[in-house]
C-alpha positions as CSV (number, residue, x, y, z in Angstrom):
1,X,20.2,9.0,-48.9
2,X,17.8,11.9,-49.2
3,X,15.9,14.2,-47.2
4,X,11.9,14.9,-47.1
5,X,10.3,17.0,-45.0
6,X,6.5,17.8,-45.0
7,X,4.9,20.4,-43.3
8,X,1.6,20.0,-42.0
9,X,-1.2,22.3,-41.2
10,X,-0.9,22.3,-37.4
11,X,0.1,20.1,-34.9
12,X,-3.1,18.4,-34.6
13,X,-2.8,17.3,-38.2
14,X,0.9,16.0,-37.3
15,X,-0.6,13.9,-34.2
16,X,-3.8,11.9,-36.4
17,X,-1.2,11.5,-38.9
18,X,1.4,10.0,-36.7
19,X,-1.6,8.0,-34.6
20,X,-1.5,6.6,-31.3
21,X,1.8,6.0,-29.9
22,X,3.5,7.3,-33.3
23,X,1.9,3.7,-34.5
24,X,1.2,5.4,-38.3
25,X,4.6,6.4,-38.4
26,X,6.0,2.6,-37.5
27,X,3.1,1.0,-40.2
28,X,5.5,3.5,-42.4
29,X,8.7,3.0,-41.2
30,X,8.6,-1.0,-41.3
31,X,6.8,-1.0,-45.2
32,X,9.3,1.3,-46.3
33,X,12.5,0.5,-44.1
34,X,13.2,3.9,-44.3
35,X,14.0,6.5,-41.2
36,X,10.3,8.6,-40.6
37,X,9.8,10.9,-37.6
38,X,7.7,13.0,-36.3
39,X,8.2,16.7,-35.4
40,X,6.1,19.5,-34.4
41,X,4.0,20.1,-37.3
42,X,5.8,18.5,-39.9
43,X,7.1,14.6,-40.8
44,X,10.4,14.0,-41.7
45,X,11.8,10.9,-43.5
46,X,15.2,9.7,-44.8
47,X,15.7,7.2,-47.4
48,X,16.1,6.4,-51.2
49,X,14.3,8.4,-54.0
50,X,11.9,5.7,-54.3
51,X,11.4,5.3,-50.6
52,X,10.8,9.1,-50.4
53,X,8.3,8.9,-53.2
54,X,6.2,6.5,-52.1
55,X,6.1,7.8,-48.3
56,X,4.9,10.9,-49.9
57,X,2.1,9.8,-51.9
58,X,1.0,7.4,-48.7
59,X,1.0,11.1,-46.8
60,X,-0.9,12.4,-49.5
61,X,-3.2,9.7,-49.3
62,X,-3.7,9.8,-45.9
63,X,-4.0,13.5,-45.6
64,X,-7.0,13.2,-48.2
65,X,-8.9,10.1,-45.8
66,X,-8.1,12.6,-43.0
67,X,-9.6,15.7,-44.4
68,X,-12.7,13.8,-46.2
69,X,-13.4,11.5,-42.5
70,X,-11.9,13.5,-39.9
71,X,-9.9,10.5,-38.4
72,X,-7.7,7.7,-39.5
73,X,-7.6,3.3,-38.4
74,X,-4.8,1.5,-38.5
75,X,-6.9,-0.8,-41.1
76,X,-7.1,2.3,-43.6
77,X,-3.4,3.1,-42.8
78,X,-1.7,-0.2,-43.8
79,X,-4.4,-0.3,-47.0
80,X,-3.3,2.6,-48.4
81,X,0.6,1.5,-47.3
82,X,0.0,-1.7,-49.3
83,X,-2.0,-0.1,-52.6
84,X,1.0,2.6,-53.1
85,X,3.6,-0.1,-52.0
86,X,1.9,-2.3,-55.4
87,X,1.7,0.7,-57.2
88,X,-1.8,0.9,-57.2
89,X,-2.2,4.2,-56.0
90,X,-2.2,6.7,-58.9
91,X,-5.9,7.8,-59.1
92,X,-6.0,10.2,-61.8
93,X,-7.0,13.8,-61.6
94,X,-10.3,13.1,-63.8
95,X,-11.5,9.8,-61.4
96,X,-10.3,11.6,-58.2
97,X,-13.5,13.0,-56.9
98,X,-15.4,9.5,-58.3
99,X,-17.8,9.0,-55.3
100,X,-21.5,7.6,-54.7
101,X,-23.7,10.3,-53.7
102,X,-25.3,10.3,-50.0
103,X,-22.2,8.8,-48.6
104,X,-23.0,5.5,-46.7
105,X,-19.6,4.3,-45.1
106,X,-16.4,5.6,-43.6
107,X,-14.5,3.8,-46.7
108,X,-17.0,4.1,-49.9
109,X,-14.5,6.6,-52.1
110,X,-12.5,4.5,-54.2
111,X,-8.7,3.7,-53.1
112,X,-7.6,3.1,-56.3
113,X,-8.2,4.2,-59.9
114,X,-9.7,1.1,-61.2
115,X,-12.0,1.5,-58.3
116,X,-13.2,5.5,-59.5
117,X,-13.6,3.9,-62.9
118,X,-15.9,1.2,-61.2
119,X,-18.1,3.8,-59.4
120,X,-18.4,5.6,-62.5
121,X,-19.3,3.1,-64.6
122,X,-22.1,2.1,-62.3
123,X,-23.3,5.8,-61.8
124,X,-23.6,6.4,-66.0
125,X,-24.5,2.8,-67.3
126,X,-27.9,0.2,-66.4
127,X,-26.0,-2.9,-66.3
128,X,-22.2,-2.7,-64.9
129,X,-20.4,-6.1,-65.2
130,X,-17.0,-5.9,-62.9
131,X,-14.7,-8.6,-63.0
132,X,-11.5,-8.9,-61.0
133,X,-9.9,-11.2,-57.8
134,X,-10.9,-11.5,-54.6
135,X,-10.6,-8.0,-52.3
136,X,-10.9,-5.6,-55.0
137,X,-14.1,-4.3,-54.3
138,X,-16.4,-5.3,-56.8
139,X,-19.1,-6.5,-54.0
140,X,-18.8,-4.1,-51.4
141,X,-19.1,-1.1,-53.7
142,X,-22.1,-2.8,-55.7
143,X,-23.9,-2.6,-52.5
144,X,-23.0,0.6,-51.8
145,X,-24.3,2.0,-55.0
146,X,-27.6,0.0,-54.3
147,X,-27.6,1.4,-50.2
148,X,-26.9,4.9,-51.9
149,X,-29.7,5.0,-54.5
150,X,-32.3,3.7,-52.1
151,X,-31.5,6.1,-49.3
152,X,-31.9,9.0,-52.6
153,X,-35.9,7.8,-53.3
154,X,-34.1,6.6,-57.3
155,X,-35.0,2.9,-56.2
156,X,-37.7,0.6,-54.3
157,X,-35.7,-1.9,-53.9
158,X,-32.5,-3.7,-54.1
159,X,-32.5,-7.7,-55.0
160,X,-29.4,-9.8,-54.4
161,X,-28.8,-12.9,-56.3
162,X,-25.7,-15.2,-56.0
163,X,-26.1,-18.7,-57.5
164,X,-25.9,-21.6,-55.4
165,X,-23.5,-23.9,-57.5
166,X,-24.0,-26.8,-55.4
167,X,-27.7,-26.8,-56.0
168,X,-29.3,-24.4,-58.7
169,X,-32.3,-26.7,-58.5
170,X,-32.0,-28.5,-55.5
171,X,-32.4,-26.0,-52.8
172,X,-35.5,-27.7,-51.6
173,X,-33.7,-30.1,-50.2
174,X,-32.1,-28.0,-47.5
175,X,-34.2,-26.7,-44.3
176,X,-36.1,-23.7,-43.9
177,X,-37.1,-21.5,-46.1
178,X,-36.1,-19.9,-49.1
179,X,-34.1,-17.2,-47.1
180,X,-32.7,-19.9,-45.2
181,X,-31.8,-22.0,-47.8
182,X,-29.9,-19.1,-49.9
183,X,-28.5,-17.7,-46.9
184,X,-25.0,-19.3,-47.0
185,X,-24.4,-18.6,-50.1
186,X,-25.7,-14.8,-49.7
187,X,-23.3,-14.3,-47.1
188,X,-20.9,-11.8,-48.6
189,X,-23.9,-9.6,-49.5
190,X,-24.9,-9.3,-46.2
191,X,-21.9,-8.5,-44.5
192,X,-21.5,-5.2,-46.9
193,X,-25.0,-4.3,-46.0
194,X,-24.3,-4.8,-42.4
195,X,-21.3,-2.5,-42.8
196,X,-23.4,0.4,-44.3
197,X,-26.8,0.0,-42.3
198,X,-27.8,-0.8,-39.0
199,X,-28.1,-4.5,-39.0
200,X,-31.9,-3.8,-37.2
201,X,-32.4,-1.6,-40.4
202,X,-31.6,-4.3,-42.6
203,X,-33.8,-7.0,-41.0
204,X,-36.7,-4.5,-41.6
205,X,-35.8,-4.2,-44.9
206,X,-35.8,-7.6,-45.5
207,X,-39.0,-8.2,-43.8
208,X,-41.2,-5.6,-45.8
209,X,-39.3,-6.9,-49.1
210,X,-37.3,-3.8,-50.0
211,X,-34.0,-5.5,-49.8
212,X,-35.2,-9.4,-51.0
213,X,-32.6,-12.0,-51.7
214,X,-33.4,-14.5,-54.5
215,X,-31.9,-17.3,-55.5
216,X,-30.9,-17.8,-59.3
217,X,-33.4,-20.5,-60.4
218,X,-36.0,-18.4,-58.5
219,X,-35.4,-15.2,-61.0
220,X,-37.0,-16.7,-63.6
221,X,-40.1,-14.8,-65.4
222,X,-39.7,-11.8,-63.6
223,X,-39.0,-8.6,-64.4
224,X,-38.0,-5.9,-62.0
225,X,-38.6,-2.2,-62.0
226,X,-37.3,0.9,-59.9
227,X,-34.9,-2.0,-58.4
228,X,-30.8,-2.1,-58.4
229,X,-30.3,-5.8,-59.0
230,X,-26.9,-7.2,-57.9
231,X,-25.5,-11.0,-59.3
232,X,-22.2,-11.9,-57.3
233,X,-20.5,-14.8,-58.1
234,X,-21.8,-14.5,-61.5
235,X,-18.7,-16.5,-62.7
236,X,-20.8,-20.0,-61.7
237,X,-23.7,-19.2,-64.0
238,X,-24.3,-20.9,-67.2
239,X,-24.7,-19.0,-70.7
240,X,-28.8,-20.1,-70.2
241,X,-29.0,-18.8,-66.7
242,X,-26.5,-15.3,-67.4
243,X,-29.2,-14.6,-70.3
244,X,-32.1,-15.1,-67.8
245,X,-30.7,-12.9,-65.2
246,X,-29.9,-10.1,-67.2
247,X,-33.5,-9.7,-69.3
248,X,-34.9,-8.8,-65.9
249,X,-34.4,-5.5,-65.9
250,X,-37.2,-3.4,-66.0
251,X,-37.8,0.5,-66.3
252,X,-35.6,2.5,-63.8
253,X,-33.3,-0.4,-62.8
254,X,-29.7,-1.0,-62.8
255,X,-28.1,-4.1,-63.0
256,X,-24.5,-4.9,-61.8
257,X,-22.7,-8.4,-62.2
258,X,-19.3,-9.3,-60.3
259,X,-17.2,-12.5,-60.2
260,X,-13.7,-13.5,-61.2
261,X,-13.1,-15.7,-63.8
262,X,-10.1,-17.1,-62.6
263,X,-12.4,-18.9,-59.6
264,X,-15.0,-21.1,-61.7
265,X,-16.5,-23.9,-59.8
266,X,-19.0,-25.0,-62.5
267,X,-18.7,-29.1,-63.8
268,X,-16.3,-29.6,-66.3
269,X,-16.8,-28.6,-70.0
270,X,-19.7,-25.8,-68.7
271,X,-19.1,-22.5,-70.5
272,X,-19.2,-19.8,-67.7
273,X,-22.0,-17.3,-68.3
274,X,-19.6,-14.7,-67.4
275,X,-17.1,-15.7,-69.8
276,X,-19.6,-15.4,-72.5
277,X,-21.0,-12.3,-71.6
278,X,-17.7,-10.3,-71.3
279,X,-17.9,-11.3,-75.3
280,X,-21.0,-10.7,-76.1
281,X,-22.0,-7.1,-74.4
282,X,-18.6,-5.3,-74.9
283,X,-20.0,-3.5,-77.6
284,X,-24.0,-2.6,-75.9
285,X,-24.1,1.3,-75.7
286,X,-25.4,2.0,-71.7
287,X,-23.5,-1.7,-70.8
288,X,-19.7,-1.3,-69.7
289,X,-17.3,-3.9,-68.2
290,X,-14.8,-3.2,-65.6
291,X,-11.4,-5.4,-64.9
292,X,-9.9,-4.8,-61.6
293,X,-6.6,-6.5,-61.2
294,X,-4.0,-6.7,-58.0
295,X,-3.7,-3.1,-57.8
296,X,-6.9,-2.6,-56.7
297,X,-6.6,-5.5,-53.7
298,X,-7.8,-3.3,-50.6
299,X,-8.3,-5.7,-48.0
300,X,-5.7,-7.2,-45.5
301,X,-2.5,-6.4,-47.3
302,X,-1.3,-10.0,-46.9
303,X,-4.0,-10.9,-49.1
304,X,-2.3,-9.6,-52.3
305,X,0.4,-11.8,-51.4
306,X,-1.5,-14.9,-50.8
307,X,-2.8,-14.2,-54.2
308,X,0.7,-13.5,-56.1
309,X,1.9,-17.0,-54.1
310,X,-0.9,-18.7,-55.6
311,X,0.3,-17.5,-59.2
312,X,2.6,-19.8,-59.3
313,X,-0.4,-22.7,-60.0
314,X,-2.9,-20.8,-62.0
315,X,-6.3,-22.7,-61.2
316,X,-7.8,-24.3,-63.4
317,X,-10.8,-23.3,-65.9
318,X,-14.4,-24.7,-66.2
319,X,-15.8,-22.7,-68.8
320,X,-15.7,-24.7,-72.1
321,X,-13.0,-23.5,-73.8
C-alpha cells in the first residue's frame, strides 16, 4: 500500500474539494475503494499505485473545474470520477485550454480530449461532422458553439434540424403547426439551449426567427447565410436528403452534423446519409470528422455501463451495406 498526500492552497480549497459533509471525499473513496481523508489543507489517501494515480488525476481535475468555476456539484464530481475511472481523462497539453469563446455554461470546457478535439474542430472548420454514442457531447456542445457565436455578433441566426424518421413527408398529418409538429423530435436541442439561456430568452428568440427550427423536408431550396446550422440525428437521413442539407450553407455559416451510427432507425436496405458522408468528405479541406467513443461518455456515469452491457448485442444496421 502507498501513501499520497496533496497539499492544497488553503483550507478553503481543502473544504470545496472535500464538499458538504466530506461527500467528494466518499464519491472518491467508494469509486476507488481506497482509504481518502481529509486534513487541514491537504488530502491524504492510501491505496495501490493505480488507485493513487487515478485519485490524483481526479484531484487534478477537480482542482482545474474549481479554479475555472469557483465551486464544485456532486454531478461534476462523479463525471470526472467516472471519465478518469475509463481512462478518458488524459486531455493533452496542446487541447487543454480548447474552449468556446464568451463562455455560456458552468460545464462548456471539454472533460475529455476527444471533446477539445471536437471544439476545435468546430472553431477552425465550416462544416464539423461528429459522430459518437449517446452522452458524449456531440449535441450539447454543437449548441454551445452556435449560443457562443451569436452572443459574439459572428452569426444571425442558429437553425436546428433533426429529421423526423417517422414522417419526413408526412408531418402534416400531425396537429399544430410546423413548430409543433417538429417539436418532439427537436427535443434534445432544446433542452441544451435551455441549459445555456434563459428559457424566456429562448422563446424570444424563437419568436423573432433568430433561433428557427426546421424540419428536414422543409430545408429544401434554401440557402443560409451568417447562420450556424446544426443536423442531430443525422444518422436517419438518406444519401439524397444528407446532400440537400449540407449544400445550404451560405457565406459566413457553419455547419455541424452529429449522430451515431450504431443507432439507425431508417427501413431496411436504406444507406444512411451519414454513413456515406463520413466516406465521401474525409478528404474536403475546411470539412473535418470527429469520432468520440466511451471515453468521452460524460453524463450519468451508469450510462457508460448501460452502454458496455448492451455490447454484448451489437444493434443491428440499416444503412445498405
Amino acid at each position: 500500500m502507498i501513501d499520497l498526500a496533496i497539499p492544497l492552497d488553503s483550507r478553503e480549497e481543502s473544504v470545496l474539494l472535500s464538499g458538504n459533509r466530506d461527500q467528494f471525499l466518499k464519491e472518491i473513496r467508494q469509486a476507488l475503494d481506497m482509504q481518502v481523508l481529509g486534513r487541514g489543507d491537504q488530502l491524504l489517501f492510501k491505496g495501490t499505485q493505480e488507485q493513487i494515480d487515478q485519485a490524483s488525476r481526479i484531484i487534478s481535475r477537480m482542482r482545474e473545474s474549481l479554479r475555472h468555476e469557483g465551486t464544485l456539484s456532486l454531478e461534476e464530481v462523479r463525471t470526472i470520477i467516472e471519465v478518469v475511472h475509463s481512462g478518458g481523462d488524459r486531455i493533452s497539453p496542446a487541447h487543454n485550454s480548447e474552449k468556446l469563446p464568451d463562455s455560456v455554461g458552468k460545464f462548456l470546457r471539454p472533460r475529455t480530449d476527444g471533446q477539445a478535439i471536437y471544439v476545435k474542430a468546430m472553431l477552425d472548420n465550416d462544416l464539423t461532422v461528429c459522430v459518437g454514442p449517446a452522452g458524449t457531447g456531440k449535441t450539447w456542445l454543437a449548441v454551445a458553439m452556435a449560443v457562443s457565436n451569436l452572443r459574439q455578433g459572428l452569426i444571425k441566426k442558429i437553425v436546428l434540424v433533426r429529421p423526423a424518421v417517422e414522417a419526413g413527408e408526412r408531418l402534416g398529418f400531425l396537429p399544430g403547426d410546423i413548430a409543433a409538429k417538429v417539436n418532439p423530435y427537436l427535443r434534445p436541442l432544446f433542452d441544451a439551449l435551455n441549459d445555456m439561456m434563459d428559457p424566456d430568452q429562448v422563446k424570444r428568440y424563437l419568436e423573432n426567427d433568430i433561433i428557427e427550427i426546421a424540419p428536414l423536408a422543409y430545408m429544401r431550396g434554401r440557402t443560409l447565410n451568417q447562420a450556424v446550422i446544426i443536423m442531430d440525428e443525422a444518422q436517419n437521413t438518406t444519401v439524397s436528403q444528407m446532400k440537400m442539407f449540407l449544400t445550404r450553407m451560405g457565406y459566413g455559416s457553419k455547419v455541424i452534423v452529429t449522430g451515431d451510427i450504431t443507432q439507425v432507425d431508417l427501413p431496411p436496405h436504406t444507406k444512411s446519409g451519414l454513413t456515406d458522408a463520413l466516406n465521401r468528405l474525409k478528404n474536403i479541406d475546411r470539412i473535418k470528422i470527429i469520432h468520440l467513443g466511451e471515453a468521452d461518455i460524460v453524463r450519468n456515469p451508469l450510462v457508460q455501463k448501460i452502454l458496455n452491457a448492451y455490447e454484448e448485442d451489437k444493434p443491428r444496421k440499416h444503412d445498405g451495406e
